[in-house]
C-alpha positions as CSV (number, residue, x, y, z in Angstrom):
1,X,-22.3,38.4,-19.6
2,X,-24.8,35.8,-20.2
3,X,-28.5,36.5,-19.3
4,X,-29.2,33.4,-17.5
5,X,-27.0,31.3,-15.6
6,X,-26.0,28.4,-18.3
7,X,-22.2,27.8,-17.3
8,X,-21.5,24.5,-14.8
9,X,-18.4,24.1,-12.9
10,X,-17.6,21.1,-11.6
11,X,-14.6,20.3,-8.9
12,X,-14.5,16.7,-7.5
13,X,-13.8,16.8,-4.1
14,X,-10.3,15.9,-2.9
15,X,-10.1,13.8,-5.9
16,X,-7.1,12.1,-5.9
17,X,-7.1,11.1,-2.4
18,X,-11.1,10.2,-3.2
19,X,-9.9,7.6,-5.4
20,X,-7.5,6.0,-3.1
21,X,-10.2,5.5,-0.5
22,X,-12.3,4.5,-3.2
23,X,-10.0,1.4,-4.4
24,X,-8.3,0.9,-0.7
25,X,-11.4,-0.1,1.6
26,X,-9.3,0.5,4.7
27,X,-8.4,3.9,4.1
28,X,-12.3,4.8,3.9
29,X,-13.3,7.6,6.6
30,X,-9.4,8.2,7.1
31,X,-6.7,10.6,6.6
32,X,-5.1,10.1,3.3
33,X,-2.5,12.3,1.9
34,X,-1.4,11.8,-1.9
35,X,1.6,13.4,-3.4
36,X,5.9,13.5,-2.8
37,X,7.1,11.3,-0.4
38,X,10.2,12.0,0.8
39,X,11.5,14.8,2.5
40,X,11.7,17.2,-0.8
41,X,7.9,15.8,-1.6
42,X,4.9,17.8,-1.7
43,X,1.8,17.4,-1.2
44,X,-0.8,17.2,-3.9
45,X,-4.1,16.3,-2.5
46,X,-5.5,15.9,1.1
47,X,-8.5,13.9,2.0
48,X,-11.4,15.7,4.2
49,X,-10.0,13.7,7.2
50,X,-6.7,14.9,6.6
51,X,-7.3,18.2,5.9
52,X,-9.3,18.7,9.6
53,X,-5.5,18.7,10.7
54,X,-4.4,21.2,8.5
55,X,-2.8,19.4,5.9
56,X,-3.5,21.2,2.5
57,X,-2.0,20.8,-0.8
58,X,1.2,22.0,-1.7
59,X,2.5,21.9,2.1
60,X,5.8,20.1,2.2
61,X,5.3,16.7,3.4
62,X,7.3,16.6,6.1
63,X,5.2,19.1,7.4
64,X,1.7,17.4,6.8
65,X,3.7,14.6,8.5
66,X,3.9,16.8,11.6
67,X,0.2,17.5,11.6
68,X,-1.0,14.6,11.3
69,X,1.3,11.5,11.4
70,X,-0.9,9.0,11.6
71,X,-2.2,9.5,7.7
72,X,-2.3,7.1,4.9
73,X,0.8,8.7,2.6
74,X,0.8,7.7,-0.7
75,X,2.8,8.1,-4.2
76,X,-0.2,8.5,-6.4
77,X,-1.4,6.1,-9.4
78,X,-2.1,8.4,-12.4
79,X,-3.3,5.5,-14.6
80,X,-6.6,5.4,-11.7
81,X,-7.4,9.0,-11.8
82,X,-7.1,9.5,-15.6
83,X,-10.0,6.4,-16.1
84,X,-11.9,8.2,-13.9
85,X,-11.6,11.3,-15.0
86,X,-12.4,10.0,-18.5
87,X,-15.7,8.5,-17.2
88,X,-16.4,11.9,-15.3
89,X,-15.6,13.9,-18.5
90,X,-17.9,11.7,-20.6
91,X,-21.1,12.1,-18.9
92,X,-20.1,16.0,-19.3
93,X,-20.0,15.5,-23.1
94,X,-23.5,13.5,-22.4
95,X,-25.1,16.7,-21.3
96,X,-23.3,19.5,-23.7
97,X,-20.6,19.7,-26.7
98,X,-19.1,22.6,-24.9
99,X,-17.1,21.1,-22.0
100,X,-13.6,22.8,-21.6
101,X,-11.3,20.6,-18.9
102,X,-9.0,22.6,-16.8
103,X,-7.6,19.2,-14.7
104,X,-8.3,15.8,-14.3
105,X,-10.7,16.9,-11.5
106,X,-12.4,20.2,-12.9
107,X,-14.0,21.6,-15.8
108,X,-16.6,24.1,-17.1
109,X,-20.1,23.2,-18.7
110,X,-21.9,25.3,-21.6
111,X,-25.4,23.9,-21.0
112,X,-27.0,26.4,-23.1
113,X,-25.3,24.6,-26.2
114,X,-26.5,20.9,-25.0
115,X,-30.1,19.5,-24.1
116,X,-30.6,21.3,-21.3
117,X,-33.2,23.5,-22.5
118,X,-35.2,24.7,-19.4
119,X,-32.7,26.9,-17.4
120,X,-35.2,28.1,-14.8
121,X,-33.8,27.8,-11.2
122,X,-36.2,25.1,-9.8
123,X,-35.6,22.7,-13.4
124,X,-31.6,23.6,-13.5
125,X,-31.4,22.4,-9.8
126,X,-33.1,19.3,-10.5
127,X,-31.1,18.8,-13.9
128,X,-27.6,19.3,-12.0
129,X,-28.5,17.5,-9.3
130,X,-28.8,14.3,-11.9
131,X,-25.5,15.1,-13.1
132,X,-24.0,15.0,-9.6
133,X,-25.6,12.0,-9.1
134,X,-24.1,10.2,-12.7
135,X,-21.0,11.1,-11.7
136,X,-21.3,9.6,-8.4
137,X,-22.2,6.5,-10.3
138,X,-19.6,6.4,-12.9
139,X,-16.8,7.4,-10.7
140,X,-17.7,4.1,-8.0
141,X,-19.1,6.7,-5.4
142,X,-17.1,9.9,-5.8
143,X,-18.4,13.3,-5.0
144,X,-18.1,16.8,-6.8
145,X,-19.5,20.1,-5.9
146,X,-20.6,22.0,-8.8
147,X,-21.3,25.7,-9.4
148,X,-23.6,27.3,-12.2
149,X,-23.8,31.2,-13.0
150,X,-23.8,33.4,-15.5
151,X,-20.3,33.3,-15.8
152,X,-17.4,31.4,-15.3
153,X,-15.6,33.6,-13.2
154,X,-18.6,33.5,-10.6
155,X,-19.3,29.7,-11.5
156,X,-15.9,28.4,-10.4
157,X,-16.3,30.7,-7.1
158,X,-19.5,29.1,-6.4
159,X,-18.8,25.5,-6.9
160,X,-16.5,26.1,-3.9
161,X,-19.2,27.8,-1.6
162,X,-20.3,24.6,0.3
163,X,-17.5,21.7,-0.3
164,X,-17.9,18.9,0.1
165,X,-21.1,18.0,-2.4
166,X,-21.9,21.1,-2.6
167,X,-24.3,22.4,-5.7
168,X,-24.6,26.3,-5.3
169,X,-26.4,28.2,-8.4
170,X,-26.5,32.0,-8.5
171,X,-29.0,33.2,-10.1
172,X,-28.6,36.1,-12.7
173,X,-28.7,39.5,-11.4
174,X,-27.0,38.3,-7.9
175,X,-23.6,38.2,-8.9
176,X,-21.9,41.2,-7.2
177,X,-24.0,40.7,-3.9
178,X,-22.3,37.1,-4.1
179,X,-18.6,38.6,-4.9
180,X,-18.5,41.9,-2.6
181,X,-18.4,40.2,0.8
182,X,-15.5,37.8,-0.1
183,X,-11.5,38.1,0.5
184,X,-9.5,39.7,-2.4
185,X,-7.9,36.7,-2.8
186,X,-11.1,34.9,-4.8
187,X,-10.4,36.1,-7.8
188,X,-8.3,34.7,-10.2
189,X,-4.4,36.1,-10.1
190,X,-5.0,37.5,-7.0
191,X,-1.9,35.8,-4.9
192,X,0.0,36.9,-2.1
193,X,1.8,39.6,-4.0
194,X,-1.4,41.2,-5.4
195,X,-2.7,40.7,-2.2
196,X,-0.3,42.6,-0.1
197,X,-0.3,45.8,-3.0
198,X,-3.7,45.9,-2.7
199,X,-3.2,45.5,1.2
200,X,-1.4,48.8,1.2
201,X,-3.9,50.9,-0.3
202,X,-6.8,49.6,2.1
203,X,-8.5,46.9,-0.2
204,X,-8.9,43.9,1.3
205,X,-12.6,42.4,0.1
206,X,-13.8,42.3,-2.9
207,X,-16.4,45.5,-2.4
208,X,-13.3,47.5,-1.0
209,X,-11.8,46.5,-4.8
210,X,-14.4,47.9,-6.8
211,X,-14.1,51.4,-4.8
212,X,-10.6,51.7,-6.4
213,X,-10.7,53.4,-10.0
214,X,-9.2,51.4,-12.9
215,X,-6.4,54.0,-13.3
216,X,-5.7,53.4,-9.5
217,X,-5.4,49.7,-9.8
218,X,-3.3,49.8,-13.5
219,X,-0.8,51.7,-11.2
220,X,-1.2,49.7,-8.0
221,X,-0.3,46.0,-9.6
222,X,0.5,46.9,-13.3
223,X,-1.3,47.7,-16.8
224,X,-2.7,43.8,-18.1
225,X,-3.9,42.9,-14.4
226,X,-5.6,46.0,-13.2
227,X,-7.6,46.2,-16.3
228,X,-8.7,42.6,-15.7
229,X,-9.2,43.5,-11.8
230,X,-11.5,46.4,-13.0
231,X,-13.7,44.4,-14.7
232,X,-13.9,40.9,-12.7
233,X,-14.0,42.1,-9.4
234,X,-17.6,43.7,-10.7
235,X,-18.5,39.9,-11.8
236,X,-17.6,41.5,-15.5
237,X,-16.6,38.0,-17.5
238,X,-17.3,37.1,-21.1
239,X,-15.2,34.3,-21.5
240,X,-16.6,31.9,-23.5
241,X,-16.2,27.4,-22.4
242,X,-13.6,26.2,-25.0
243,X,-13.2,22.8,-26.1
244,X,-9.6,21.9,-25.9
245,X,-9.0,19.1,-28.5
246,X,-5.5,18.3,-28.5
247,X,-2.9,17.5,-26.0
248,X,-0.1,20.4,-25.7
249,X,2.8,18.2,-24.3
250,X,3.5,14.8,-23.5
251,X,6.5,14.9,-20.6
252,X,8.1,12.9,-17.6
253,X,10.1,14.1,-14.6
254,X,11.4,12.7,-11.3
255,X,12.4,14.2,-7.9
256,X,15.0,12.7,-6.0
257,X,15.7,12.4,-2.3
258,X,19.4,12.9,-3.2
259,X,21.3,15.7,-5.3
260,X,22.4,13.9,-8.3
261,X,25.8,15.0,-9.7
262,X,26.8,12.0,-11.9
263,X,26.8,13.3,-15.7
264,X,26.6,9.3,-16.9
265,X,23.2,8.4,-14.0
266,X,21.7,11.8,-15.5
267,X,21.7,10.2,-19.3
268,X,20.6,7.0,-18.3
269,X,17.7,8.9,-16.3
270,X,17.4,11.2,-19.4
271,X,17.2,7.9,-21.7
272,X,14.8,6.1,-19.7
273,X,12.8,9.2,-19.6
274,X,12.9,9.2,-23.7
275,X,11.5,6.1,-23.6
276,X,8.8,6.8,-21.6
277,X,7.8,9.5,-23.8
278,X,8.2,8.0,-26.6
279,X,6.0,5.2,-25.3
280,X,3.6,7.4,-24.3
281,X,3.2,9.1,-27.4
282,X,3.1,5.9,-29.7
283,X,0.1,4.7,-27.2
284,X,-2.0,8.0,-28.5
285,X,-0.4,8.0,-31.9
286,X,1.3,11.3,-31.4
287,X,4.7,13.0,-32.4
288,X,6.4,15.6,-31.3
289,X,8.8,18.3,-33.3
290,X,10.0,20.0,-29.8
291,X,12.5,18.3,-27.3
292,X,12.6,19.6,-23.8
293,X,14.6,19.1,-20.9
294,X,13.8,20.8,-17.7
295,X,17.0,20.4,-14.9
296,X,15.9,21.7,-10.9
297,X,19.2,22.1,-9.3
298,X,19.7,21.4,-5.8
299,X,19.4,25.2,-4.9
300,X,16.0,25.0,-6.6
301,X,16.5,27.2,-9.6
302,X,14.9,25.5,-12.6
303,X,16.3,25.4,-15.8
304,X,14.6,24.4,-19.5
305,X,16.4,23.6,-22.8
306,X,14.7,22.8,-26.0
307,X,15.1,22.4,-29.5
308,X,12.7,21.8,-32.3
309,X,13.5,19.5,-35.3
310,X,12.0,20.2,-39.0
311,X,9.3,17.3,-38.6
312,X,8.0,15.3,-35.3
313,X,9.2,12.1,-34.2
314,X,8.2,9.4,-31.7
315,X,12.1,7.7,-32.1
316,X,13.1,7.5,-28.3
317,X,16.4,7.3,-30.0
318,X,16.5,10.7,-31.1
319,X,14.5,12.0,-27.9
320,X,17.1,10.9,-26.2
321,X,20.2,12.3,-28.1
322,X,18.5,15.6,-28.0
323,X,17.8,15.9,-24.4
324,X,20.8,14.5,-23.3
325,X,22.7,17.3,-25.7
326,X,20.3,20.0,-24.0
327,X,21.1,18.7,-20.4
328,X,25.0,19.7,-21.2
329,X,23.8,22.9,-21.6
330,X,22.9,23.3,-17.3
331,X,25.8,22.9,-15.0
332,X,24.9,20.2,-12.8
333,X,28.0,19.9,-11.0
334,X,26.6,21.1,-7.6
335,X,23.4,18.9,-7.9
336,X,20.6,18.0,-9.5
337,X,16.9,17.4,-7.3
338,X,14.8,16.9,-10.5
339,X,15.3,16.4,-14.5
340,X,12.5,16.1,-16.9
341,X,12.0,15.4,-20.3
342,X,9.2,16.0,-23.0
343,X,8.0,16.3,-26.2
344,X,5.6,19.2,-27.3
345,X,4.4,20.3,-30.5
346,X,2.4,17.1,-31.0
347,X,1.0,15.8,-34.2
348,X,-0.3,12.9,-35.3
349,X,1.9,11.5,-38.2
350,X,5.9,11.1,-38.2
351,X,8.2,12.0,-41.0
352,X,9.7,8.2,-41.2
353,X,13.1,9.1,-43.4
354,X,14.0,12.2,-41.7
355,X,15.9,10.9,-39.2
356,X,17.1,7.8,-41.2
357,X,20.8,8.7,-41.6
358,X,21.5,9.3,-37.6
359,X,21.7,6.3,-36.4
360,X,25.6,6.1,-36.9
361,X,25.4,9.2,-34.9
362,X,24.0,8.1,-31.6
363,X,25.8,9.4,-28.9
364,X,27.2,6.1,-27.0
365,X,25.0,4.6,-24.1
366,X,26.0,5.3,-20.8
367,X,28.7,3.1,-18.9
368,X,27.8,-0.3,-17.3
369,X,28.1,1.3,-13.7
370,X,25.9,4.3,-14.4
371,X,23.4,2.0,-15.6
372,X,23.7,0.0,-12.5
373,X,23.4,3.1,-10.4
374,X,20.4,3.7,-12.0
375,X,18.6,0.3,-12.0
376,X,19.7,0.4,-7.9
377,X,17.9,3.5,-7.7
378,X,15.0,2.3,-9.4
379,X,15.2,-0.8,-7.2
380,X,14.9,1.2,-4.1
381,X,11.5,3.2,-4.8
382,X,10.4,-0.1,-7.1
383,X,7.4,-0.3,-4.2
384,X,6.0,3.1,-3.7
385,X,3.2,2.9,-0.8
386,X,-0.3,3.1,-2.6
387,X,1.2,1.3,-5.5
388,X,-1.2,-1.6,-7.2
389,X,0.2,-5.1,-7.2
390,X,-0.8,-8.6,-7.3
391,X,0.3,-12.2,-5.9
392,X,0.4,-15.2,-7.3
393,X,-1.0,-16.7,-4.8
394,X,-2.9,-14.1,-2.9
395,X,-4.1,-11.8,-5.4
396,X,-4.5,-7.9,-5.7
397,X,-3.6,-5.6,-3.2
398,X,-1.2,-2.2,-2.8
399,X,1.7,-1.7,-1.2
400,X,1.4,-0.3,2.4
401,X,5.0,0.7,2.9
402,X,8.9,-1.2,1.9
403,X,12.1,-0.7,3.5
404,X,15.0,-3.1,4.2
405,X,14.7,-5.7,1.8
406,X,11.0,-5.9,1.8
407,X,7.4,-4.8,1.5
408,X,4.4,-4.5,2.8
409,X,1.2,-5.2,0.9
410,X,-2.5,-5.3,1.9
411,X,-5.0,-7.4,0.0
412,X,-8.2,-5.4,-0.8
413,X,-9.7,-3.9,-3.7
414,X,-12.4,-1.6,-4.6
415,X,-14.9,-4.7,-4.2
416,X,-13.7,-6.2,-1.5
417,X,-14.2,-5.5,2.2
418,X,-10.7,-4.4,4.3
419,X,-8.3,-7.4,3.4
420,X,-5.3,-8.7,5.2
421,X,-1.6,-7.2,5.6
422,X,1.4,-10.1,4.7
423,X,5.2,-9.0,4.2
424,X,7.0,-10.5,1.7
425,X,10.9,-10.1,0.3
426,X,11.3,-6.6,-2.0
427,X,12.4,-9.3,-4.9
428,X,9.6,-11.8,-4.5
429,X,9.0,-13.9,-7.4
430,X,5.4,-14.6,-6.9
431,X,4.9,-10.4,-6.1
432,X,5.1,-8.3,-9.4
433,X,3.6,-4.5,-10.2
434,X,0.0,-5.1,-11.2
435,X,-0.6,-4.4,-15.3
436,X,-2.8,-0.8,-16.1
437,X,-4.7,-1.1,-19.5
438,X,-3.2,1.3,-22.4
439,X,-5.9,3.6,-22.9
440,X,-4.9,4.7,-18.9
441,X,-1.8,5.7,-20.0
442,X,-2.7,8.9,-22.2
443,X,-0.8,12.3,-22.1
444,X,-1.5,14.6,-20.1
């Protein structure tokens, strides 16, 4: 461990739902809920407002619909919270080299390796402190709550002390007086079922835990996780702040409100997906040598497939082939609920001529009627609530809900004050998705 406490996490605050208040003026000082929306959706993030009702993330959200019906519920716009995660990550990179993302909301800070060179508690609080407030600025008034110790076990723990805007640094020495009073549960790969085993021999805070010998707790919950136990629960935590330079998979997956058993609307949804990847990693100049499919059948079981060609590709052709051939390897005839598809082992050149020869080889496209089952299904979620949009006539807005032939958009942006609510026809001319820039659509 680390004689002085040099490692920053940072967590910004319900940051999805953050950003939604942050572009939808209305929505400011309200409940907002961000994730699935239909009946089989979960959710992903709640705002503060929301969460004073007991809506949390992944609750179903039907349920947070119970608790609190009167929420904002929206499908989420990834392109947003990727620009500003970027601009979050960048002032990071301002302060040290060593900045390892674990989200597009977190990540840890080695400010021993940047400028900071004075890590005495009165000039570290001052020097996070400025940080906060950049990111406050770059992110158009988000909050995070940041944590700094002498570890990142005990940094992550501390950055959630004293949400919202919280800044909480434990200074070096203090770590185990911070730890002992606190639920099992803190530390990391503690869950229910670790929980509940260490329930049954009498350990339920994090003091209790470091009573039990490391032999005890190797037989209690198993060789690999009592070790670690052993070691972290006494604030014992080496791990170095990695910077992760390359993107491990590029994929895209869709839940629907309705089993799925038709073998020709699963390719088209397959091929669309392919293109989508594909897409995707042409925008970052990326291939990829592995082919995945993953299938969720309507009981919930999840299957993956994959396959891995001798050199990568960004063909949505052959993406498509291949996941469609790895999707006949899942019996879907009782239903499918989701179906994914994507690309991993990412590099950034494409063997041209190796797949030169298959074209005569592409499996046929889907009938005319699978294809229109598909484009009707796509017609029906076409306005997801949250959604970005513009009007000829009256500019930008997002779509406040749809539903029998129409949809319902309020005018406002980021910069404006709460605008007006019109309705218009679902196939208005004049009403059309709003454009993202490329750069916002990255992998993840």
């Amino acid at each position: 461990m680390r004689a002085d406490a040099s490692i920053l996490h940072l967590d910004l605050d319900a940051f999805f739902a953050s950003v939604e208040q942050r572009d939808k003026p209305s929505l400011r000082g309200k409940p907002v809920v961000v994730g699935g929306l239909g009946n089989r959706g979960v959710v992903s993030t709640a705002s503060y407002e929301a969460r004073a009702y007991g809506v949390h993330s992944a609750m179903s959200s039907a349920e947070a619909r119970s608790r609190c019906p009167h929420a904002a519920f929206l499908g989420g716009r990834f392109h947003a919270y990727r620009a500003t995660s970027r601009a979050v990550m960048k002032v990071l990179h301002d302060v040290s080299p060593l900045v390892e993302p674990l989200s597009l909301d977190e990540a840890f800070v080695d400010l021993r390796a940047g400028a900071v060179t004075d890590l005495s508690p009165a000039a570290l609080r001052t020097t996070v402190a400025e940080i906060k407030d950049r990111v406050h600025e770059v992110t158009g008034g988000l909050h995070g709550s940041v944590g700094v110790a002498t570890s990142k076990l005990v940094a992550k723990i501390a950055s959630d002390l004293q949400k919202p805007d919280g800044l909480v640094i434990v200074p070096p020495g203090t770590e185990q007086d911070l730890l002992r009073p606190m639920q099992v549960t803190v530390i990391p790969g503690v869950g229910p079922a670790t929980a509940e085993r260490l329930r049954r021999v009498g350990v339920h805070t994090v003091e209790e835990l470091e009573q039990i010998s490391e032999d005890e707790l190797v037989r209690v919950v198993g060789s690999a996780q009592g070790r670690s136990l052993f070691r972290l629960c006494r604030a014992d935590d080496d791990r170095p702040v990695v910077v992760e330079r390359e993107s491990k998979s590029i994929s895209v997956e869709d839940t629907f409100d309705t089993d799925l058993v038709d073998p020709a609307l699963l390719g088209v949804i397959v091929g669309r997906h392919a293109e989508q990847v594909a897409q995707r990693a042409r925008k970052a100049k990326l291939s990829g040598r592995t082919i995945t499919v993953k299938v969720r059948l309507y009981d919930f079981t999840t299957h993956t497939r994959s396959t891995t060609l001798p050199g990568p590709t960004d063909d949505p052709r052959v993406i498509a082939r291949l996941a469609r051939r790895l999707v006949t390897e899942v019996d879907t005839s009782a239903g499918v609920r989701l179906l994914g598809v994507g690309v991993s082992g990412l590099a950034d050149w494409i063997q041209d001529d190796l797949f030169g020869d298959t074209e005569e080889e592409d499996e046929p496209l889907p009938d005319a009627p699978a294809v229109a089952s598909f484009d009707a299904h796509r017609a029906r979620v076409r306005w997801v609530p949250g959604a970005d949009v513009v009007h000829t006539a009256h500019g930008r807005g997002w779509v406040w809900g749809s539903g029998l032939g129409r949809v319902t958009v309020r005018f406002e942006t980021a910069e404006t004050e709460p605008g007006p609510v019109r309705t218009f026809a679902a196939d208005d001319p004049d009403l059309t998705s709003a454009p993202t820039r490329p750069e916002d659509d990255q992998p993840e």
